[in-house]
N, C-alpha and C positions, 0 to 999 in steps of 0.2 A: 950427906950421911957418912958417919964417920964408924959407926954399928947399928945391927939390927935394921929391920925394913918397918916402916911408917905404911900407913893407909892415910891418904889425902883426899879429902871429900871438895873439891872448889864448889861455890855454888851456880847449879846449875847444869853441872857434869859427874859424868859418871866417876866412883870409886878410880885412886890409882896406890899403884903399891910404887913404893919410892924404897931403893935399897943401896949399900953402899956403895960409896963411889959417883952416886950421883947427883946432880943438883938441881934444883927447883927455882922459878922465879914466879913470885906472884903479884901482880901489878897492886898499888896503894889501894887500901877501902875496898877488896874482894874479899867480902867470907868466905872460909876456908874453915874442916875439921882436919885437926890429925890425931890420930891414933897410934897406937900401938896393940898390935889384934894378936898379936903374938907371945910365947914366956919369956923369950929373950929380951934382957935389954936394948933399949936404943940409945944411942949418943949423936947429936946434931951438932953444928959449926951454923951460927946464922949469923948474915949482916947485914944490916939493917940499915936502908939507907931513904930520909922520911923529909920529909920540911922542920925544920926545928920546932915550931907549934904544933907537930900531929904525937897523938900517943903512939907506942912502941907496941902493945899488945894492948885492945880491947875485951875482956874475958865476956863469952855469951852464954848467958845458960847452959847450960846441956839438953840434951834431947835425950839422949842414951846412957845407959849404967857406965860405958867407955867411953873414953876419949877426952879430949881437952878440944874445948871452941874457941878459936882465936879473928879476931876482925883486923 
């Protein structure tokens, strides 16, 4: 996180707030929601590191009027 703080939903675990400065790993094929629940922008740095056959982002419905679903 390079601004703003994110809400990270992994599945299966409770809510975290992720803010700058720090960084996150999440193993390949874990759904995951991120947000931004806040008015402040956010800006991220992600790298992405996959088998060349897997996709980069899965987009999953939404559940909720916020957020963006990523697999």
């Amino acid at each position: 996180m390079s601004e703003g703080t994110l809400t990270m939903e992994d599945e299966g675990q409770e809510p975290r707030q992720v803010g700058v400065g720090e960084a996150i790993v999440e193993p390949l094929n874990s759904p995951m929601r991120v947000s931004n629940e806040g008015d402040e922008p956010v800006e991220i740095v992600v790298f992405q590191i996959s088998p060349p056959e897997g996709e980069f982002l899965e987009q999953l419905p939404r559940e909720r009027s916020r957020g963006s679903s990523c697999k």
